[in-house]
C-alpha positions as CSV (number, residue, x, y, z in Angstrom):
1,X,-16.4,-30.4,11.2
2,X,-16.0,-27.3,9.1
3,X,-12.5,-26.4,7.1
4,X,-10.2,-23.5,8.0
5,X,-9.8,-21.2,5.0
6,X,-6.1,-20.7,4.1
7,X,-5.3,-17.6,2.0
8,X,-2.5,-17.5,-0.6
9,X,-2.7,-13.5,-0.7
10,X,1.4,-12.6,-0.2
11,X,1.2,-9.1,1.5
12,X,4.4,-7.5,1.7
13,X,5.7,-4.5,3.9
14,X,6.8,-1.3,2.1
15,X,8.0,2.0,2.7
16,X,5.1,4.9,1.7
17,X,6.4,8.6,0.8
18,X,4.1,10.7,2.5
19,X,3.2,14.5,1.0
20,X,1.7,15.9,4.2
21,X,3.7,18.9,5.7
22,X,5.5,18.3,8.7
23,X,3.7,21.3,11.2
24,X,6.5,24.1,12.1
25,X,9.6,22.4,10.4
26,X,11.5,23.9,8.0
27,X,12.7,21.1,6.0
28,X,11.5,19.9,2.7
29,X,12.1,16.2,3.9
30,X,9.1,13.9,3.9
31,X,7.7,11.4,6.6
32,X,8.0,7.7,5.4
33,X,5.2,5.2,6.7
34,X,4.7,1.9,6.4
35,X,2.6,-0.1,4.9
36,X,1.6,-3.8,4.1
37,X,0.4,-4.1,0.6
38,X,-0.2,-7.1,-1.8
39,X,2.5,-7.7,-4.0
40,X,0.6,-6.6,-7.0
41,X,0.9,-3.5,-6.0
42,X,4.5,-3.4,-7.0
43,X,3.1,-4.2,-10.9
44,X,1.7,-1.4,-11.3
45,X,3.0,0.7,-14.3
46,X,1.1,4.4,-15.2
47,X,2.8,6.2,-18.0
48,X,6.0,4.0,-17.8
49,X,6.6,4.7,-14.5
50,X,6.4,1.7,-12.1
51,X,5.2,2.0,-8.5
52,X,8.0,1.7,-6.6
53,X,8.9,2.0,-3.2
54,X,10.5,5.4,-2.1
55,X,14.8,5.6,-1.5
56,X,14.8,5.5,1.6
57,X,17.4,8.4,2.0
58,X,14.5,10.4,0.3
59,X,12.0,9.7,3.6
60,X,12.2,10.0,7.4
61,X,11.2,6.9,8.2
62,X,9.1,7.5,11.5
63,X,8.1,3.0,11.7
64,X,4.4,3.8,11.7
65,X,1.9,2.0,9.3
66,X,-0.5,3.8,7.0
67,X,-3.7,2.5,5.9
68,X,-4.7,1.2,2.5
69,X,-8.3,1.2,3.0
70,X,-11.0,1.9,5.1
71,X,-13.7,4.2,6.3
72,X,-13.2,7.9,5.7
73,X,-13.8,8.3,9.6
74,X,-11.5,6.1,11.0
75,X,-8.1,7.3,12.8
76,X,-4.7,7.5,10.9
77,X,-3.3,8.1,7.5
78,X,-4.8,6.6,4.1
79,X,-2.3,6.4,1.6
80,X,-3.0,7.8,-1.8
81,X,-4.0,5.8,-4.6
82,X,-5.5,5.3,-8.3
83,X,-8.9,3.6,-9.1
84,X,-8.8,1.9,-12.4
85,X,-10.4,-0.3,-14.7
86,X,-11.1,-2.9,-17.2
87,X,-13.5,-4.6,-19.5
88,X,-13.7,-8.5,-18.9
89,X,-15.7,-11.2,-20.6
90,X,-17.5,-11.2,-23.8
91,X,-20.7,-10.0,-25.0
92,X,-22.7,-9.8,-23.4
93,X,-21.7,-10.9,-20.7
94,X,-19.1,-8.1,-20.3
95,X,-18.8,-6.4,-17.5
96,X,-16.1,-4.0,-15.7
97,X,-13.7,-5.2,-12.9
98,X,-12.2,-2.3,-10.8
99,X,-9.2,-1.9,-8.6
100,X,-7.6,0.4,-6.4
101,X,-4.4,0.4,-6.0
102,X,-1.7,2.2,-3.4
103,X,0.6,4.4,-5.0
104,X,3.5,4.4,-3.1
105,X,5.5,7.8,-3.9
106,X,4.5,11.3,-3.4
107,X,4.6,11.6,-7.4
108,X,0.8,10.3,-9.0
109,X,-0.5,13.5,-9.5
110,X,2.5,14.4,-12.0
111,X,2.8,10.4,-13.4
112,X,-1.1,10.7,-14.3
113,X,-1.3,14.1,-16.0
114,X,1.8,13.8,-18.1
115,X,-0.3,12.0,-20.9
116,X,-4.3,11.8,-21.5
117,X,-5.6,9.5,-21.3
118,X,-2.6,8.2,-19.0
119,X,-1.6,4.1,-20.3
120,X,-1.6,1.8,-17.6
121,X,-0.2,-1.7,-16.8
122,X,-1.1,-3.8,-14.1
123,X,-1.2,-7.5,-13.1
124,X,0.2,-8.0,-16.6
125,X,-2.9,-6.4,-18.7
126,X,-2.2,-3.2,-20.6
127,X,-6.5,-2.7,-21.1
128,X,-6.7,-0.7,-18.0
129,X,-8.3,2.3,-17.9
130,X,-8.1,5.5,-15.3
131,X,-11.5,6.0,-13.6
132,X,-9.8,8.6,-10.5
133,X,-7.0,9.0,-8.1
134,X,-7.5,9.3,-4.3
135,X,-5.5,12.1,-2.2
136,X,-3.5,10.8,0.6
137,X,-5.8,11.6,4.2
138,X,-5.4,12.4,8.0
139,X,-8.4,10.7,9.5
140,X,-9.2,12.0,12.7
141,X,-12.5,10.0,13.9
């Protein structure tokens, strides 16, 4: 008889401050989604600011989900987020591990350009490096 594979991933739900314009409103308040992230997410430090989730007086929470990953073509919004990376091993048998990671506020663009090269902390390494950022998406098939 074969095992059943149990994960230990903890994924979490969080509020996600979305930048995309509300069509024909007037207001300057922003939709809130959610979305179910891995707790490491929440580590996450670029520039000394931590990736928190948004007030939630800051968002109109609308108690849809947003997408972390996925296809470029598939239906729904893909939150913004920041590839990095790091150097593991020794030589030479060094190679690079890479993440990307959710960034929860409608801020990355300013947190990453304040500084270049921008420091970054995360899972409790400071040897990250920036490779890009992703822009938040409206997939529409």
């Amino acid at each position: 008889m074969g095992t059943t594979a149990n994960s230990t991933t903890q994924y979490v739900i969080k509020a996600y401050q979305s930048g995309i314009p509300i069509p024909d409103s007037m207001t300057l308040q922003t939709i809130g989604f959610d979305v179910r992230i891995n707790a490491e997410v929440l580590t996450l430090s670029i520039n000394d600011t931590t990736n928190d989730p948004p007030d939630s007086d800051l968002i109109q929470q609308i108690g849809l989900f947003a997408r972390v990953g996925g296809g470029k073509n598939r239906f729904g919004i893909t939150t913004r987020a920041v590839k990095i990376k790091r150097l593991v091993g020794t030589s030479p048998l060094q190679f690079y591990i890479t993440r990307t990671v959710p960034w929860l506020k409608d801020n990355l663009e300013d947190t990453v350009n304040s500084t270049s090269p921008p420091s970054i902390s995360y899972q409790g390494q400071t040897d990250w490096i920036f490779v890009s950022q992703r822009v938040e998406s409206v997939g529409d098939g």
